[in-house]
C-alpha positions in Angstrom: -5.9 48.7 173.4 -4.9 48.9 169.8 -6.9 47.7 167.2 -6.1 45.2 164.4 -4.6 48.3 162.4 -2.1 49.5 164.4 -0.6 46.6 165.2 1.7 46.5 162.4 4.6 43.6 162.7 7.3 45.9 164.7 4.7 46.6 167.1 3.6 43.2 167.9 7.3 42.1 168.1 8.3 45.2 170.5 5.1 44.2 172.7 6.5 40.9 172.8 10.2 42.2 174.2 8.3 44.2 176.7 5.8 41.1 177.9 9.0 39.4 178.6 10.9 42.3 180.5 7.5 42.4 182.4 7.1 38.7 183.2 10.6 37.5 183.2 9.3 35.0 180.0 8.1 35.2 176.7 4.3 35.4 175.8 2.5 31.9 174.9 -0.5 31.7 172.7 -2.8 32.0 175.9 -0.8 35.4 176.5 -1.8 36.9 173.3 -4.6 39.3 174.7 -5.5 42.7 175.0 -5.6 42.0 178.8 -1.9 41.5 178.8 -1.1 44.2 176.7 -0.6 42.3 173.6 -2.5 42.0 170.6 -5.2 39.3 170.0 -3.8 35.8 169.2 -6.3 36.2 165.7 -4.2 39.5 164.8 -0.8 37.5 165.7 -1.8 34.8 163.0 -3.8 37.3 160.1 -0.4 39.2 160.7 2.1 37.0 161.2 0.6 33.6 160.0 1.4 31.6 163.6 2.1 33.2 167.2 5.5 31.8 167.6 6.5 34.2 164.4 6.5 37.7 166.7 8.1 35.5 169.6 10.6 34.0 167.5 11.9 37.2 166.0 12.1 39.0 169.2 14.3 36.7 170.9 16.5 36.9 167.6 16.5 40.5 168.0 17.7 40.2 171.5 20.5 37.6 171.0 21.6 39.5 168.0 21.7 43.2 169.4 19.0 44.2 166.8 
């Protein structure tokens, strides 16, 4: 799995679109793990100061086309 360093911002909100294309929902705080393919809920919050943030912007990105 990716280490804190290459998870930039983009990446943590495109793992986020695919958890949800996976799983049929979006990740939750307990979902933030390298054993579900996403990034560690301490590199969601040193990068994006709270989990909801990546969550947040990928549904936006979905309703909006982006």
């Amino acid at each position: 799995m990716p280490a804190m360093c290459q998870w930039p911002d983009e990446a943590i909100i495109t793992a986020c679109h695919l958890f949800y294309q996976r799983h049929g929902c979006w990740p939750t705080r307990r979902d933030f793990t390298p054993a579900r393919q996403l990034p560690s809920l301490t590199v969601v919050t040193r990068r994006m100061r709270t989990w909801e943030e990546p969550v947040r912007q990928a549904q936006a990105q979905l309703k909006g086309g982006a």
